[in-house]
C-alpha positions as CSV (number, residue, x, y, z in Angstrom):
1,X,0.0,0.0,0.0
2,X,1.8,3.4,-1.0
3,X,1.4,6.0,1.7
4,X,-0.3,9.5,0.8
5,X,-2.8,7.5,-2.0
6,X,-5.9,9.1,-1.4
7,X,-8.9,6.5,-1.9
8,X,-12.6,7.1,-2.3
9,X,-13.6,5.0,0.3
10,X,-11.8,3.7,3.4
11,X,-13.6,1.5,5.7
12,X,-11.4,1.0,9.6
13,X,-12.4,-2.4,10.9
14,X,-12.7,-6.5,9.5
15,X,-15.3,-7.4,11.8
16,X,-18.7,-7.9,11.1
17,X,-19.7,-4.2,10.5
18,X,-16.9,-3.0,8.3
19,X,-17.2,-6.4,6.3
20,X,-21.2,-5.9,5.8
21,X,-20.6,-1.9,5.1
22,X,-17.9,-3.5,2.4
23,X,-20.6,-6.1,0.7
24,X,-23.8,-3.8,0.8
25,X,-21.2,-1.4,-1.1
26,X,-19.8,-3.9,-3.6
27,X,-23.8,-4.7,-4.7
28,X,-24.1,-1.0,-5.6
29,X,-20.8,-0.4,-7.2
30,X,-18.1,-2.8,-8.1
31,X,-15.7,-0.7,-9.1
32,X,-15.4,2.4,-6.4
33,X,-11.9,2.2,-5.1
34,X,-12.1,0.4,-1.6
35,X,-9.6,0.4,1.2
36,X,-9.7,-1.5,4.3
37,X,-7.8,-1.4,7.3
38,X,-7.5,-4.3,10.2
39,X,-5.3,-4.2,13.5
40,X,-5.7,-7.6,13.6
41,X,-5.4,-10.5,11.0
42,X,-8.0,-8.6,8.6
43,X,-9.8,-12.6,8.4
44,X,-13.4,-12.7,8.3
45,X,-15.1,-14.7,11.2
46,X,-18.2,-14.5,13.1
47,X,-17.5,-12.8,16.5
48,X,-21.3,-13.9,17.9
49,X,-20.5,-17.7,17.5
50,X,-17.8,-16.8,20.5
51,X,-20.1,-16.9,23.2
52,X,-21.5,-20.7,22.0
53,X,-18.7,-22.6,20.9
54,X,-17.7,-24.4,23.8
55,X,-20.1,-27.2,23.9
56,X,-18.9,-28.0,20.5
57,X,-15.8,-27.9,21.5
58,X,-14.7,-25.4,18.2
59,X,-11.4,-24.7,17.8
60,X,-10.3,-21.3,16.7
61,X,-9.7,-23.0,13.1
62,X,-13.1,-24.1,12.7
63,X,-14.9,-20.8,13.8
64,X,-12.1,-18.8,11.6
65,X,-14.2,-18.1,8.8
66,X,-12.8,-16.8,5.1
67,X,-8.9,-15.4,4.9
68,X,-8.6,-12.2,4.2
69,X,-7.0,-12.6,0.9
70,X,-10.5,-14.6,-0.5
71,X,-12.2,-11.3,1.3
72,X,-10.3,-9.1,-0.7
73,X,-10.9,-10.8,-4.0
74,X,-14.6,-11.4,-3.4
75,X,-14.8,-7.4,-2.7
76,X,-12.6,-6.2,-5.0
77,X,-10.8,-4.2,-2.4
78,X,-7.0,-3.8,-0.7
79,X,-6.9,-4.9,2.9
80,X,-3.8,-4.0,5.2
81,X,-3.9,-5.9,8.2
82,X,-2.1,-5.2,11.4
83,X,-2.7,-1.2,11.3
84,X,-4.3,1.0,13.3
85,X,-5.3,4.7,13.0
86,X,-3.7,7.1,15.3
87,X,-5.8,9.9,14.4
88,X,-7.6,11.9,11.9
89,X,-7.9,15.2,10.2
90,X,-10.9,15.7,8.7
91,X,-10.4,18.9,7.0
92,X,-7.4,17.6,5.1
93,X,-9.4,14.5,5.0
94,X,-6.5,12.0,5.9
95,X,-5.9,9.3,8.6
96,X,-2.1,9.0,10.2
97,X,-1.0,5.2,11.1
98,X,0.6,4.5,14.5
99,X,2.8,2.6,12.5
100,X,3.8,5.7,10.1
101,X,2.4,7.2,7.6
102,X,-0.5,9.2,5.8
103,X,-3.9,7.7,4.0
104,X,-5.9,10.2,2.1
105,X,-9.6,9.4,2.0
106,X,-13.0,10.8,0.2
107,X,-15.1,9.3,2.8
108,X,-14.8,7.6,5.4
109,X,-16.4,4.5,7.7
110,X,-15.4,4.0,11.2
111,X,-16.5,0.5,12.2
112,X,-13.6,-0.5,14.7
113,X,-15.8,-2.4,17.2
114,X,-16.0,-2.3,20.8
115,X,-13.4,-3.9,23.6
116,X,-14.1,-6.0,26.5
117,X,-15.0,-3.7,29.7
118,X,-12.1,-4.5,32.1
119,X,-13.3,-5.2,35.9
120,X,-11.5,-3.0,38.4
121,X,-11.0,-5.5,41.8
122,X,-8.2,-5.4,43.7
123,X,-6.2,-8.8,44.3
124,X,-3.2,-10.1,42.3
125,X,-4.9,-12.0,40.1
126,X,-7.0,-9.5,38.0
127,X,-4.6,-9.6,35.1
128,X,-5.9,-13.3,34.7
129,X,-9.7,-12.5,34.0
130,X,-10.5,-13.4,30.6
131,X,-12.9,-12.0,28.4
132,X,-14.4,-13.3,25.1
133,X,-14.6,-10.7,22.4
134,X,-12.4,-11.3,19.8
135,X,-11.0,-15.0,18.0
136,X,-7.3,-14.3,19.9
137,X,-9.4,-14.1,23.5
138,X,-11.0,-17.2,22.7
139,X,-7.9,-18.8,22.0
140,X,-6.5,-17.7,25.1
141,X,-9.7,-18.9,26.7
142,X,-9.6,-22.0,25.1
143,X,-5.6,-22.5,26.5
144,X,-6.8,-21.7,29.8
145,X,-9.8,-23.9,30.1
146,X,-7.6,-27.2,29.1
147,X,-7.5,-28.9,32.3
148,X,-9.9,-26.7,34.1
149,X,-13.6,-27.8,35.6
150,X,-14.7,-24.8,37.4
151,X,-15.0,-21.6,35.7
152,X,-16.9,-18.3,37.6
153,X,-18.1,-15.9,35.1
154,X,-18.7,-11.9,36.2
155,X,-22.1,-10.9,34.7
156,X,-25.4,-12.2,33.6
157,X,-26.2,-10.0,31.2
158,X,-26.4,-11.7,27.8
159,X,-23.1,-12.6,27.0
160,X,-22.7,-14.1,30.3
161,X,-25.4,-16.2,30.2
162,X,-24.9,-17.6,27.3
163,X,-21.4,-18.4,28.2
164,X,-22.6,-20.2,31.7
165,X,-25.5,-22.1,29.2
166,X,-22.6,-23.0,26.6
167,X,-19.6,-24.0,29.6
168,X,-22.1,-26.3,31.3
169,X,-23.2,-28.1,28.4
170,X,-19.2,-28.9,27.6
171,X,-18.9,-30.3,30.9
172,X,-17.8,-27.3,33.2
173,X,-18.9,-25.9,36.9
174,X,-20.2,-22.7,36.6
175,X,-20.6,-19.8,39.4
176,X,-22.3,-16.8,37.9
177,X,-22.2,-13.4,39.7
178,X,-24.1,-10.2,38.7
179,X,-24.8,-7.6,41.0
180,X,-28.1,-7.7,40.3
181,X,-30.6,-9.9,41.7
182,X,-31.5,-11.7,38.4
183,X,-30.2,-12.7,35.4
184,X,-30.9,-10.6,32.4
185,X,-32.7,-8.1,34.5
186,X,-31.1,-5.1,31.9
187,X,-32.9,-6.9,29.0
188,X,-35.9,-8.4,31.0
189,X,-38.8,-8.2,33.3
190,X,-38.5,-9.2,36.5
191,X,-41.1,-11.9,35.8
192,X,-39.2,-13.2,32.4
193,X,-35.8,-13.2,34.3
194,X,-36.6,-14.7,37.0
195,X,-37.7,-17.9,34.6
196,X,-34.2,-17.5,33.2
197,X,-32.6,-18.0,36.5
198,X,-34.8,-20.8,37.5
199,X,-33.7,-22.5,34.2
200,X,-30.0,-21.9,34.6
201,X,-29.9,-22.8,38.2
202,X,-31.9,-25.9,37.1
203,X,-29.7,-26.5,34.7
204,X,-26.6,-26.8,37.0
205,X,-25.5,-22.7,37.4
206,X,-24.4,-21.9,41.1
207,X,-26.1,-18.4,40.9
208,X,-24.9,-15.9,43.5
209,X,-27.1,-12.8,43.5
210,X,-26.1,-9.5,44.8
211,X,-22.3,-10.1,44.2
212,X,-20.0,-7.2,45.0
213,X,-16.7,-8.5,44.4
214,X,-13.7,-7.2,46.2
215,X,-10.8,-9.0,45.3
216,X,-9.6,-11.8,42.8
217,X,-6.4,-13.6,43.7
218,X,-4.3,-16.6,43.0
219,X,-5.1,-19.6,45.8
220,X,-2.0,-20.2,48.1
221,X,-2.5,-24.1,48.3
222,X,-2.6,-23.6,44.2
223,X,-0.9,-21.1,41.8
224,X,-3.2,-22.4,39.4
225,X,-6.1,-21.5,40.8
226,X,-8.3,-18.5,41.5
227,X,-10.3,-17.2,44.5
228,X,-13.0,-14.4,44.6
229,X,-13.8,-13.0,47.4
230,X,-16.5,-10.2,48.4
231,X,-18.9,-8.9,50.8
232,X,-21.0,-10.9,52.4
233,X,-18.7,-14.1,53.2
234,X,-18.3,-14.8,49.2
235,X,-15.6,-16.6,48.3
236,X,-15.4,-18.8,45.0
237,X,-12.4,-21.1,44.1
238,X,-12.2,-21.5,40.4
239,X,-9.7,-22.4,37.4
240,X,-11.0,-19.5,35.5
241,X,-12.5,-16.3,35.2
242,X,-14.2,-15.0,32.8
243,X,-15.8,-11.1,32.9
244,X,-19.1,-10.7,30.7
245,X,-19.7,-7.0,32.2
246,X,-20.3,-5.3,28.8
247,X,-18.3,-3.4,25.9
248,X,-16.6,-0.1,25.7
249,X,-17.2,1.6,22.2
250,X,-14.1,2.2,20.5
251,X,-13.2,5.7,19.1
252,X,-10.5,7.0,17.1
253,X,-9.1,10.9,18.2
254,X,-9.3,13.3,15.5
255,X,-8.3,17.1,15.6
256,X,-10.7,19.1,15.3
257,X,-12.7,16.0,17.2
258,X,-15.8,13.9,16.6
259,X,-18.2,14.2,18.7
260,X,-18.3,11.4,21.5
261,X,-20.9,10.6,24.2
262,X,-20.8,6.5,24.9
263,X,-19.8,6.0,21.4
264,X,-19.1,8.2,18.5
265,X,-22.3,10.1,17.8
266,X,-23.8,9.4,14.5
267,X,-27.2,10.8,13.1
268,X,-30.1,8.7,10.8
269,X,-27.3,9.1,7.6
270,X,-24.9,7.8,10.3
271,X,-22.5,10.3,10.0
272,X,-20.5,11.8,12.2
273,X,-19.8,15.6,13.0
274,X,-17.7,15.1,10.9
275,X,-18.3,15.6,6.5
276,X,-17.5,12.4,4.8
277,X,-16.8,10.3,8.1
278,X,-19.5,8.0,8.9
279,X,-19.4,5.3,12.1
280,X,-21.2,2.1,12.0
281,X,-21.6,-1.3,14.5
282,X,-20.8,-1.8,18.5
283,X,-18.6,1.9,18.0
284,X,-21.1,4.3,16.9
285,X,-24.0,5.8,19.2
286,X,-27.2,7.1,17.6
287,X,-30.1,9.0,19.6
288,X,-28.3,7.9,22.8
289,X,-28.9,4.3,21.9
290,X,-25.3,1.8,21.1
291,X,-26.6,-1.1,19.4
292,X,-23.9,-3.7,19.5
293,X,-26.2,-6.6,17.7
294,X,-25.9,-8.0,13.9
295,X,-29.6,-6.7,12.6
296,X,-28.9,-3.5,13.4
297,X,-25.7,-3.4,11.3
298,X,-27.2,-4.8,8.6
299,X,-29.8,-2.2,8.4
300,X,-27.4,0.4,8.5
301,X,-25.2,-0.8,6.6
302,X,-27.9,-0.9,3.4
303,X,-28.6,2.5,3.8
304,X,-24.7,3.8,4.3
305,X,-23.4,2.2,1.2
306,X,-26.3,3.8,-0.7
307,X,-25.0,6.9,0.9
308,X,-21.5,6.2,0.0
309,X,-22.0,6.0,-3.7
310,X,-23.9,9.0,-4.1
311,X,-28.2,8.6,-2.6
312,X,-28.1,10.0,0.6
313,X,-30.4,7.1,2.8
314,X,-31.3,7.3,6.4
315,X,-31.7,4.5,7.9
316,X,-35.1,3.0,9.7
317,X,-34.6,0.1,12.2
318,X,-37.9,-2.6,12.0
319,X,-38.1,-4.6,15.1
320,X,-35.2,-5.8,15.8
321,X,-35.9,-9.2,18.0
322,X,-32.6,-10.0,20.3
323,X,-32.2,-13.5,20.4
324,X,-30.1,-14.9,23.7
325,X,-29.1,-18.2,23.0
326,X,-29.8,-19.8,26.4
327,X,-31.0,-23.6,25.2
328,X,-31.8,-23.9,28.9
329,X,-34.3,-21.2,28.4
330,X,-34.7,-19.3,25.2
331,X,-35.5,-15.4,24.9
332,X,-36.2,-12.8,22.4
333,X,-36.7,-9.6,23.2
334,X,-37.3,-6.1,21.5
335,X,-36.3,-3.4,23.6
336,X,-38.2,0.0,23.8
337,X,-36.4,2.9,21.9
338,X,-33.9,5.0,24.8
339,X,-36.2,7.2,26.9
340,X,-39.7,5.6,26.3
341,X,-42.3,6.3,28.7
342,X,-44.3,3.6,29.8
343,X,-43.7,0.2,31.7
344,X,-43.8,-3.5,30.8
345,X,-47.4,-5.6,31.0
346,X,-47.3,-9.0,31.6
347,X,-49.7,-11.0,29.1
348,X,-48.7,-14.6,30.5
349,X,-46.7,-15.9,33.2
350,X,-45.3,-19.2,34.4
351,X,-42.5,-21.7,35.2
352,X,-42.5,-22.6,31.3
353,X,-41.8,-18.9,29.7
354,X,-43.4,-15.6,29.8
355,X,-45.0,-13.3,27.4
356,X,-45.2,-9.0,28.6
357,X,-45.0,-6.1,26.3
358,X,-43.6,-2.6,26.6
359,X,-46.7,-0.2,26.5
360,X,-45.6,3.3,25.8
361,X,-47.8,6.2,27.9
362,X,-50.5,6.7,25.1
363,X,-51.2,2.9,24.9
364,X,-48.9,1.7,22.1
365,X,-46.5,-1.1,22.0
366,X,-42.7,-0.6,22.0
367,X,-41.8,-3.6,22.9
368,X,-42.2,-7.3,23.8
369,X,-40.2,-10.1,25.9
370,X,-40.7,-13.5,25.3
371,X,-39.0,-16.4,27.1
372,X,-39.2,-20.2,27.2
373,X,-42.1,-21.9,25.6
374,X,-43.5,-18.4,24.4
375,X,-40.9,-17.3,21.9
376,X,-43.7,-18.9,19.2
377,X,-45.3,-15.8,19.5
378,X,-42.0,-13.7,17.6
379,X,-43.6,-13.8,14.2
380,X,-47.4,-12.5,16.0
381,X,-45.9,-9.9,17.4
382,X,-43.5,-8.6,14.9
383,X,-46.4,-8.5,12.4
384,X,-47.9,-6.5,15.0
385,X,-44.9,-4.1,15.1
386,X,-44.3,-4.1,11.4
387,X,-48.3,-3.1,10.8
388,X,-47.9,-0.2,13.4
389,X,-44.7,1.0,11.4
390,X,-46.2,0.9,8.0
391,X,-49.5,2.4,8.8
């Protein structure tokens, strides 16, 4: 790659959001001169599959998906693995490499992800929490788990659940801690997460409620192993730890700066406040919403590359079901938009799932939660949604 080229279109990131932004744009125009920059690897796998892959006991080569040299033929486009940005000027409309160097652009798509929020305990052991957000942590993971039967896992939230659903069915002991008082109580009413705890515990989770860690350390009979300790008389010995306690958007500086709130603030167009820079995936934070799911990209990444080559094209999210892949207890859930007024209604409720809606103030639905036996209802109620939309 010669330094100082200017491209038309530069997209930073290989995961699933700068690879979707790349294919949406090759359908529209297969010529446009394309760029793409990776700090990792620049291969194409899918990050999601992470969080499920134990109990089939996937190796990193089987979940690796296509090499970035088939990705680059297929899109027609250079990729440079192994760079990252160090910042941008958007007036000169150029991005400098920590590694050296100048890229011109004509516009430009930010989808650089989001990284694993780090827990802040005390203990001499910290450093050994894992996470599981990218194919290298799951390798790690995968290194550290050989040998190991009990693995405690910080948060159940929906990453964390999944991964205690996924670790018991390969055979593990699982401790799940969350702060809160049930499971997927972020995602959830209390009624439809308290059928997701039941399920896990049923299904072999030791559940501790209320957790408020204070230290993580190695154990003195064992440099192998770990102990958690807390408030409360908790203490957990473990092989592994694993924190599920939510992603930190990525940003990238740039002088004079983007504007930044969780993520990088984007509008409908997803642009930034910046011309010619648009943001897109687990990064990018529009009307005070991040929406670090897969629909969401593909969406908006439809409408961006119809921006990109010249029809300007807001995007308009449908219902977007979220789908937690508990076996134990299945859920799908649409979430009311950011600062809804209104309150959840329970339309059925027992031991075998639970169906509620979100009900906004003037008495129209803006959401829905279904778990267990009453995820049949999806397609009902998304017809229901998509009626309200179009009418």
């Amino acid at each position: 790659m010669s330094r100082g080229t200017e491209y038309p279109i530069v997209i930073v990131g290989t995961g699933f959001a700068g690879y979707t932004v790349a294919r949406e744009l090759r359908r529209r125009d297969r010529n446009v001169g394309l760029l793409m920059l990776s700090c990792d690897d620049g291969n194409q796998y899918s990050k999601p599959m992470l969080s499920n892959a134990f109990a089939q006991k996937m190796s990193p080569a089987q979940l690796a998906g296509t090499p970035r040299e088939q990705m680059a033929k297929r899109l027609n486009a250079e990729i440079e693995p192994n760079l990252s940005v160090e910042w941008i000027d958007p007036v000169a409309h150029s991005l400098y490499l920590s590694e050296g160097g100048q890229i011109g652009y004509g516009k430009l798509v930010l989808a650089v992800g989001a990284q694993a929020r780090v827990p802040q305990f005390g203990g001499n052991a910290v450093s050994r929490v894992l996470s599981v957000n990218s194919l290298s942590e799951y390798e790690t993971l995968l290194a550290a788990l050989d040998g190991a039967s009990k693995v405690a896992i910080i948060g159940a939230g929906l990453v964390g659940c999944e991964l205690a659903n996924d670790l018991l069915a390969g055979g593990y002991s699982v401790d799940l801690l969350d702060v809160s008082m049930r499971m997927l109580d972020r995602f959830l009413p209390p009624e439809a997460a308290d059928t997701v705890t039941q399920a896990l515990v049923a299904e072999g989770v030791q559940w501790h409620p209320g957790a408020i860690i204070e230290s993580i350390d190695t154990a003195e009979s064992d440099g192998r192993q770990l102990v958690i300790t807390g408030d409360n008389g908790l203490r957990i010995v473990c092989d592994v730890v694993i924190a599920a306690i939510g992603l930190i958007p990525q940003t990238v500086r740039a002088e004079p700066p983007l504007q930044i709130n969780r993520g990088i603030v984007v509008d409908r167009y997803l642009q930034t406040s910046a011309p010619d820079i648009y943001a897109i995936g687990d990064c990018a934070e529009m009307e005070g919403s991040v929406l670090p799911f897969l629909e969401p990209v593909q969406h908006g990444a439809r409408a961006l590359a119809a921006t990109l080559t010249g029809v300007a094209t807001p995007v308009h999210y449908p219902p977007m079901p979220i789908d937690v892949k508990t076996p134990a207890h299945p859920v799908r859930v649409v979430l009311p938009p950011v600062g809804t007024r209104g309150g959840w209604q329970m339309q059925n409720s027992d031991s075998k799932g639970v169906y509620a809606i979100f009900v906004e103030e003037g008495g129209a639905m803006a959401g829905y939660a279904l778990s267990g036996d009453q995820v049949s209802r999806e397609s009902e109620l998304t017809s229901v949604f998509e009626a309200r939309m179009s009418a």
